[in-house]
VOGU-584284 format. One record per residue (C-alpha): residue in one letter; y, z, x. Coordinates in steps of 0.2 Angstrom, whole numbers, padded with zeros to 4 digits, always signed. Each point is the difference from the previous one (the first is absolute). Example, Ala and Ser with C-alpha at 12.3 -4.5 7.8 and 13.67 -1.06 7.14 Angstrom:
A-0022+0039+0062 S+0017-0003+0006 
//
This chain:
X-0131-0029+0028 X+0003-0013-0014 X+0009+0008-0017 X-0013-0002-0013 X-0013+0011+0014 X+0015+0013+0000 X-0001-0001-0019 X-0016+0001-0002 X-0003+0015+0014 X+0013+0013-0009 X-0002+0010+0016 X+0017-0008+0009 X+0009-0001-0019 X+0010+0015-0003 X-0003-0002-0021 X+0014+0004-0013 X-0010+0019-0003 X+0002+0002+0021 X+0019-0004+0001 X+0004+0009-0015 X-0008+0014+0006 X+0010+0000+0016 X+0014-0003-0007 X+0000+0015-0012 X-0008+0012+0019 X-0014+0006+0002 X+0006+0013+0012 X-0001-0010+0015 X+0015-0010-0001 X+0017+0009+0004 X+0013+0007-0010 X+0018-0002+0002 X+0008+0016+0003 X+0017-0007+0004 X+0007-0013+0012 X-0007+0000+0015 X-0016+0007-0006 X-0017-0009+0010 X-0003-0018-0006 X-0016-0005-0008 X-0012-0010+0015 X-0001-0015+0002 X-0013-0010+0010 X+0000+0006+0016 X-0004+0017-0008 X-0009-0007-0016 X-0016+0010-0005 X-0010-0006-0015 X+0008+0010-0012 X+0018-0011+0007 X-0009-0018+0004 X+0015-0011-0001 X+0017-0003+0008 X+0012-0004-0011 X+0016-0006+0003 X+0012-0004-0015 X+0013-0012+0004 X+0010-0001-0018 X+0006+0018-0003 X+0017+0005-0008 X+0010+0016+0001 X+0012+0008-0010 X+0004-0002-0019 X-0003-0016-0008 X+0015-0004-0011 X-0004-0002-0016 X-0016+0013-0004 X-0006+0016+0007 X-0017-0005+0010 X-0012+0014+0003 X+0000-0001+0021 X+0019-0004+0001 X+0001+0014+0013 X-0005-0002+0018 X-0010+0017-0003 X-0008-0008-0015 X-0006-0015+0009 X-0005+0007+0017 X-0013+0013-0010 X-0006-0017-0009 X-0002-0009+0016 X-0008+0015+0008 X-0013+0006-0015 X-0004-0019-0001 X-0003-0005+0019 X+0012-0011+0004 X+0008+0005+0018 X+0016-0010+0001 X+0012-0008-0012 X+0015-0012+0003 X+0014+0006-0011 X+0017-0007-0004 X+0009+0006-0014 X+0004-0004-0019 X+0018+0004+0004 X+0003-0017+0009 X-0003-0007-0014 X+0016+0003-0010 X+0010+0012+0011 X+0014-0010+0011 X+0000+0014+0013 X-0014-0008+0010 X+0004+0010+0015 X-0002+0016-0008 X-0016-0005-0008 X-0007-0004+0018 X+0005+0016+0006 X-0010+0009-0011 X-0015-0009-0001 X+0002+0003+0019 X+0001+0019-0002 X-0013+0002-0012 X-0013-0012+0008 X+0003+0014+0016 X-0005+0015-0011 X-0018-0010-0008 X-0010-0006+0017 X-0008-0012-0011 X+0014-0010-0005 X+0007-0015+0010 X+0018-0003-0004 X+0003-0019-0005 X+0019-0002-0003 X+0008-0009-0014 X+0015-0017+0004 X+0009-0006-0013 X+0008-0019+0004 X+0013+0002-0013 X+0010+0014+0009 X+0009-0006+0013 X-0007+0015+0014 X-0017-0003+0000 X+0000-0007+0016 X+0007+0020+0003 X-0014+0006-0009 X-0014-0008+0009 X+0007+0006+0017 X-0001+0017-0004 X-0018-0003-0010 X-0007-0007+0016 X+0010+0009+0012 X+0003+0019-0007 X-0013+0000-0012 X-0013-0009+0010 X-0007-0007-0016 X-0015-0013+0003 X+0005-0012-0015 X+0015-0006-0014 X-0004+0001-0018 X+0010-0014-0010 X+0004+0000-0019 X+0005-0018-0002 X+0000-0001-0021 X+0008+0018+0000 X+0013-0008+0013 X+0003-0017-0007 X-0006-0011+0014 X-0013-0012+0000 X-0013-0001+0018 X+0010-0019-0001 X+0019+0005+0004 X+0007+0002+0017 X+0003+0020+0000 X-0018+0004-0003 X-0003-0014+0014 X+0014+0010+0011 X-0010+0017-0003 X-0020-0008+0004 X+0008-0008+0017 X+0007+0019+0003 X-0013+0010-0005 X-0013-0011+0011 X+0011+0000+0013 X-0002+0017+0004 X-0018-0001-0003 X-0001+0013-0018 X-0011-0009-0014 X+0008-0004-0018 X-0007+0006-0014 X+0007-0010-0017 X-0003+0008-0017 X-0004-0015-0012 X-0001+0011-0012 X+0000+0019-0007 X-0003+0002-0018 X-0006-0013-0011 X+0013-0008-0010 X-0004+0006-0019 X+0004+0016+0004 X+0017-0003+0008 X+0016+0007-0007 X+0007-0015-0009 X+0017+0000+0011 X-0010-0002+0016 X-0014-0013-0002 X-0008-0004+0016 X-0010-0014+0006 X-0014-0002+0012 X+0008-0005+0017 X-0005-0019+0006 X-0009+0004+0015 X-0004-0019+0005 X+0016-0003+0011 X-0007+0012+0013 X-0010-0016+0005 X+0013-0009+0011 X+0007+0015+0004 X-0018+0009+0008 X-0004-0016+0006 X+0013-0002+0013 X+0002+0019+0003 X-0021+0003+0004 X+0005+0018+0009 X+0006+0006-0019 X-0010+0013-0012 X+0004-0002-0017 X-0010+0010-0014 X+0001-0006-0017 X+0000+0019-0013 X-0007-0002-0016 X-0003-0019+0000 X-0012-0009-0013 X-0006-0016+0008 X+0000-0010-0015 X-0004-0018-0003 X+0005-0009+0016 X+0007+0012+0010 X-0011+0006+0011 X-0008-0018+0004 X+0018-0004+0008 X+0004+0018+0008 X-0019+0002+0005 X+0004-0010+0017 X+0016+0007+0004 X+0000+0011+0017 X+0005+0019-0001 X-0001+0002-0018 X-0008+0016-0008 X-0005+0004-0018 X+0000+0019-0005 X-0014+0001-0016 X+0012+0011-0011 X-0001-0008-0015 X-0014-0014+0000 X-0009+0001-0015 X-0020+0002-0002 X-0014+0007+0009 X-0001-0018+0007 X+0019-0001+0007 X-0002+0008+0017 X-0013-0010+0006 X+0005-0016-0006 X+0017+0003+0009 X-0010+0005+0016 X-0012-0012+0001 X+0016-0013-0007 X+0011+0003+0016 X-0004-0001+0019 X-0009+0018+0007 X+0012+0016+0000 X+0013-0006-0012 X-0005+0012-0011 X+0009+0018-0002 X-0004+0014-0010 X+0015+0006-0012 X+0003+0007-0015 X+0018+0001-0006 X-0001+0020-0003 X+0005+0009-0005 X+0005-0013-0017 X-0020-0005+0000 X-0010+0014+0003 X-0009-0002+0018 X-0017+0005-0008 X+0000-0015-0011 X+0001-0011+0017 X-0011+0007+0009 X-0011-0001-0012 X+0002-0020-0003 X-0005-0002+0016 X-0016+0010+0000 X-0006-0006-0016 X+0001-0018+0005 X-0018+0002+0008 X+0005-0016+0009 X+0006+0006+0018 X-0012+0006+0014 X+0006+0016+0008 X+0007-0010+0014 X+0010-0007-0011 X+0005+0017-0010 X+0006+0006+0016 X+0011-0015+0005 X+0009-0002-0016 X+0002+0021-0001 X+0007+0002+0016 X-0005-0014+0016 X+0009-0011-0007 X+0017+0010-0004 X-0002+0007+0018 X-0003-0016+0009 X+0017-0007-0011 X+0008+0016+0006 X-0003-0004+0017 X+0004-0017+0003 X+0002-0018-0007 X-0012-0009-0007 
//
């Protein structure tokens, strides 16, 4: 079913009136009455009133360190998750972001993901510290954690220098994919004494090309200019759709990489999810095949295996 049919139809398009509804419930979706409490369904128990997976790969727990967010709870942001649909989120934590105590911050991210069945534990490495190589042993082996989260500009590392090179041979090596945070707020609203740039993600290119079994997802990226004409090629490299701009910018990142590269995320709980979810609906340029892949298939197949 081609996009502009799918447009034109309505039927297979949930409409921003739809999603707003479900994610304000209508009686049908469940509430959170504590941790552990039943998780919304997801597809293999979807009724019409539930009609996508979702899976977000860009979530955050914890505080965020310089402002009060409304879902800085995991309470808070399971409820969102549940009232709006979405069956599963990767979270990592806004505590590895400043905090040196990396350890620490995996262990409770572990802990908490255990209490939420919709939340996948991603753990956090910092490069800069010399136990890191600590830390990712216990994430893959104690925690059991699918995926590292990196925060290059918080860090002060570029994807160029030889210690992130050191922590992409590792992480690959035993098989967990690399998340890497280009960015996470925009920079006019910084605090003036840590100004942050965008993290140059076109080094991964050597570096994917001669490790094809790595997964690396790139979190809050704006292709701009020519970027995504030289990272477009570049084996077992993911784009989340956090912050692309427009109705437009989903599809045109879908349709400007190979199939499946794609993932749904939407950075909460800084952005509010309802405002991604929405961005992709209200595109009216993806088919419900292809709804489904960048809501979920494709986050699972990325889960699973290597590209």
């Amino acid at each position: 079913m081609s996009g502009s049919h799918h447009a034109r139809g309505g039927v297979l398009v949930m409409k921003r009136r739809a999603l707003l509804k479900q994610a304000l419930g209508t009686g049908v979706l469940l509430p959170l009455t504590g941790p552990g409490a039943t998780p919304v369904p997801c597809l293999a128990e979807a009724s019409e009133n539930v009609p996508w997976e979702i899976v977000d790969t860009n979530a955050s727990l914890f505080a965020w360190p310089f402002r009060r967010l409304p879902l800085d709870t995991a309470g808070k942001i399971v409820a969102k998750m549940r009232a709006l649909g979405i069956c599963s989120a990767w979270a990592g934590s806004f505590e590895g972001i400043l905090q040196r105590d990396i350890t620490g911050v995996n262990a409770r991210v572990a802990e908490t993901c255990n209490e939420y069945p919709e939340l996948t534990p991603i753990g956090t490495l910092n490069p800069s510290l010399p136990d890191w190589r600590a830390d990712l042993r216990r994430c893959a082996e104690e925690h059991h954690m699918p995926g590292i989260r990196l925060y290059p500009g918080y860090h002060g590392y570029t994807l160029g220098e030889s210690r992130f090179q050191d922590v992409f041979e590792q992480v690959a090596g035993r098989n967990l994919f690399l998340q890497i945070v280009v960015s996470l707020e925009d920079p006019r609203t910084q605090p003036e004494w840590l100004q942050v740039r965008d993290v140059d993600p076109l080094p991964l290119r050597s570096l994917l090309q001669s490790t094809p079994a790595a997964r690396v997802q790139l979190l809050n990226a704006r292709p701009r200019g020519g970027m995504l004409t030289e990272l477009a090629s570049v084996p077992g490299l993911y784009w989340d759709t956090a912050r692309l701009e427009g109705t437009a910018g989903v599809p045109e990142l879908a349709r400007g990489l190979p199939p499946g590269r794609v993932l749904f995320g939407s950075h909460a709980p800084f952005l509010l999810p309802e405002a991604a979810l929405i961005r992709v609906h209200e595109s009216n340029q993806l088919s419900e095949q292809e709804l489904r892949e960048v809501y979920a298939s494709n986050a699972r197949r990325f889960l699973r295996s290597p590209a």
